[in-house]
Backbone as JSON Lines, residues from 0, in Angstrom:
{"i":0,"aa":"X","n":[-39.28,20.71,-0.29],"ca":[-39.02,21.78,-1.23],"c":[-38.01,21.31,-2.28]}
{"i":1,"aa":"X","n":[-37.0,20.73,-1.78],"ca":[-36.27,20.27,-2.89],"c":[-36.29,19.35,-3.84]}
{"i":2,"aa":"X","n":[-37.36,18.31,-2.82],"ca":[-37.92,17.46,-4.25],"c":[-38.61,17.79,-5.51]}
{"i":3,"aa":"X","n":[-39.55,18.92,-4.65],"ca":[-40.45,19.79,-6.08],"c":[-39.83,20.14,-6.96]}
{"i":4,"aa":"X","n":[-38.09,20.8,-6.66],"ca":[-36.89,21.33,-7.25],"c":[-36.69,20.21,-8.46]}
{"i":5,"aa":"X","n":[-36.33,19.25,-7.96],"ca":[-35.92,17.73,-8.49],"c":[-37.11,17.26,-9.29]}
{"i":6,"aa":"X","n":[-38.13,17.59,-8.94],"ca":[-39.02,17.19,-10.04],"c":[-39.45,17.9,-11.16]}
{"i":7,"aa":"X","n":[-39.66,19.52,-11.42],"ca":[-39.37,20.59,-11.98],"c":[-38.06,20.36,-12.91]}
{"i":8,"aa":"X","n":[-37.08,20.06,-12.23],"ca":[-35.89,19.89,-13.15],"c":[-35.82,18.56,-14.15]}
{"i":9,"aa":"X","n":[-36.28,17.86,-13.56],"ca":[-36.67,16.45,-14.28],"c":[-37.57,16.53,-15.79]}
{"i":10,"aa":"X","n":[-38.57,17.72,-15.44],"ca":[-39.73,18.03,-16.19],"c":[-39.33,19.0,-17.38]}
{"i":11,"aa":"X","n":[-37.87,19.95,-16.63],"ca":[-37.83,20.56,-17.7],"c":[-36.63,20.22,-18.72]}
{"i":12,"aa":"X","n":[-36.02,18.72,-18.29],"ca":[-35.14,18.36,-18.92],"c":[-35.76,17.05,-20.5]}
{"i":13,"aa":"X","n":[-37.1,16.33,-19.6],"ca":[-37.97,15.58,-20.59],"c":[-38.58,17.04,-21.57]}
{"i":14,"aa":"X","n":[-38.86,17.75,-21.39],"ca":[-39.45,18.83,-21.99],"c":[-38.59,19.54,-23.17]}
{"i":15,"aa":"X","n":[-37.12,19.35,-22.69],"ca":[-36.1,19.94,-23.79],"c":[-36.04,18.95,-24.81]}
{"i":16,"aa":"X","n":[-36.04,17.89,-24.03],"ca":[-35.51,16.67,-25.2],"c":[-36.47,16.66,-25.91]}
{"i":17,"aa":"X","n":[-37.66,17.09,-25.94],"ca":[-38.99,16.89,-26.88],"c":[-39.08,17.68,-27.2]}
{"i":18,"aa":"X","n":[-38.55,19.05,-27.39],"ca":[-38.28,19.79,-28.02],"c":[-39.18,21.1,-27.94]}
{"i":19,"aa":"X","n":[-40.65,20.47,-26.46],"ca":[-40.98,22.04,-25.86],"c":[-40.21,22.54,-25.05]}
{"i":20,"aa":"X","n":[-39.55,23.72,-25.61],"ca":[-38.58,24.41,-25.12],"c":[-39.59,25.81,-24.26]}
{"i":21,"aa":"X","n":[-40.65,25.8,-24.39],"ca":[-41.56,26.83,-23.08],"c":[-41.84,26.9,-22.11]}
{"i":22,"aa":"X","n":[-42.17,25.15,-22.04],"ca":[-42.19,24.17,-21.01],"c":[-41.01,23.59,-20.15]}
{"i":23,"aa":"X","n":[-40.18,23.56,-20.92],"ca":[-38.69,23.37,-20.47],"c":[-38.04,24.59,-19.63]}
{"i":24,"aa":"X","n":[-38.19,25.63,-20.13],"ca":[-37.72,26.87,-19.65],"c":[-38.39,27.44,-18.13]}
{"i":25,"aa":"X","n":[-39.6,27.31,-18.25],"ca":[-40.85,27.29,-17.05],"c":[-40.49,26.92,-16.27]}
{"i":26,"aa":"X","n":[-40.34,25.57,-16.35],"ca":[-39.9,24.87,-15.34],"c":[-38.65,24.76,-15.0]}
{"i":27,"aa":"X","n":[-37.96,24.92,-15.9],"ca":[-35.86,25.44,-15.54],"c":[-36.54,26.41,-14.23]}
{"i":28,"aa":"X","n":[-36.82,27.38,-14.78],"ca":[-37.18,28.79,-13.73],"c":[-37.99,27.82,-12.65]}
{"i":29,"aa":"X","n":[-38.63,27.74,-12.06],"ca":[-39.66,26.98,-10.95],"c":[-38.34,26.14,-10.11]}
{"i":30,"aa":"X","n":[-37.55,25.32,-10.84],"ca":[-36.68,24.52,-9.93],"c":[-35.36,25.66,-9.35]}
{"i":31,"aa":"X","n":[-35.09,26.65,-10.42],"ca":[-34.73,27.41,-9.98],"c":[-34.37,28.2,-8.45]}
{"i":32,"aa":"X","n":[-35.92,28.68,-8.71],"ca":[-36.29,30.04,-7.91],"c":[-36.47,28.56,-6.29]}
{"i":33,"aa":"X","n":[-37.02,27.63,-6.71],"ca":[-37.64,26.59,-5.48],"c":[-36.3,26.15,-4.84]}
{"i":34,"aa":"X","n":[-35.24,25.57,-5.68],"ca":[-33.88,25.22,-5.32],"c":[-33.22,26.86,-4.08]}
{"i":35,"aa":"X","n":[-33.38,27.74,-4.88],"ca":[-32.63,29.09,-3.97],"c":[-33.7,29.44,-2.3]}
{"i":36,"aa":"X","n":[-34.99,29.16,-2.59],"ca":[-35.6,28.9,-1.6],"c":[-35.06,27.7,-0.21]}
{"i":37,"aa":"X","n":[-35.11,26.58,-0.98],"ca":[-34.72,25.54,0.04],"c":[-33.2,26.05,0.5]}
{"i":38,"aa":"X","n":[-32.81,26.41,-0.35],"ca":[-31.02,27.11,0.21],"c":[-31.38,28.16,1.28]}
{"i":39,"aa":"X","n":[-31.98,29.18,1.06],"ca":[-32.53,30.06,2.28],"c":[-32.98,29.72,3.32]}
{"i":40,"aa":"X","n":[-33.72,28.64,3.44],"ca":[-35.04,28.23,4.4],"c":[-33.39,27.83,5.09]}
{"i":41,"aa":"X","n":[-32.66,27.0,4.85],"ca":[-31.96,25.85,5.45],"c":[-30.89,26.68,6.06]}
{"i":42,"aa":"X","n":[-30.15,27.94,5.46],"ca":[-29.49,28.59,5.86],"c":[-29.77,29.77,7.44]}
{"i":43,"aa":"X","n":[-31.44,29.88,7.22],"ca":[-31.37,30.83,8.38],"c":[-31.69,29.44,9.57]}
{"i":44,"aa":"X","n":[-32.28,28.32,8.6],"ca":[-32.39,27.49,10.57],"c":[-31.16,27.09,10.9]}
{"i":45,"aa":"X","n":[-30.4,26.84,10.22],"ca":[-29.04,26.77,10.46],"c":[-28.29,27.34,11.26]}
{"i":46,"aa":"X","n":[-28.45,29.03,11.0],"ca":[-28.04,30.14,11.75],"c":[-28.61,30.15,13.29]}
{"i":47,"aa":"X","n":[-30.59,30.2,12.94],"ca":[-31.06,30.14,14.05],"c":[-30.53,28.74,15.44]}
{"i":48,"aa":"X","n":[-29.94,27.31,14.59],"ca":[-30.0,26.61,15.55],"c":[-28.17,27.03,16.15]}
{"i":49,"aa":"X","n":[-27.45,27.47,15.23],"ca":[-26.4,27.71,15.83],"c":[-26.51,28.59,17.19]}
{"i":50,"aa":"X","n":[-26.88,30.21,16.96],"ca":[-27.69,31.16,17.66],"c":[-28.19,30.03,19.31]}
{"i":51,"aa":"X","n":[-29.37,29.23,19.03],"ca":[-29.88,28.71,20.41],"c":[-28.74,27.83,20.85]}
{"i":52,"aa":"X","n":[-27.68,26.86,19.68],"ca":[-27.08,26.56,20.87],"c":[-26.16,27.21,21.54]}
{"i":53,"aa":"X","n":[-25.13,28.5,21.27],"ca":[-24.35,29.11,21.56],"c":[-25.12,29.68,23.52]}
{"i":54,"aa":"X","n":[-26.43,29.57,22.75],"ca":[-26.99,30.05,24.0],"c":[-27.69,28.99,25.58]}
{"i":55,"aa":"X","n":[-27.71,27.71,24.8],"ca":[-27.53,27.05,25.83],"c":[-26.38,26.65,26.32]}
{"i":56,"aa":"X","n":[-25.21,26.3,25.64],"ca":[-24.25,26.17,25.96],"c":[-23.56,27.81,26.7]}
């Protein structure tokens, strides 16, 4: 997920410099919304693995 992030951002930074700024923006948003995703995903397994070990231990 975060590479897609990293590549999106990549895309919409070649995209500014060339001066499509629609394309640039698109994809600002896409690495965005994908970046706050991978932050979520990582945060509840996080939680969840804390959670199982509290409980094996």
């Amino acid at each position: 997920m975060l590479k897609w992030a990293l590549i999106f951002l990549v895309i919409s930074i070649i995209a500014g410099a060339l001066g499509f700024t629609g394309v640039s923006a698109a994809a600002s948003r896409l690495s965005k919304i994908l970046f706050v995703v991978a932050l979520l995903i990582f945060v509840v397994l996080l939680v969840l693995g804390l959670m199982a070990g509290e409980v094996i231990f």
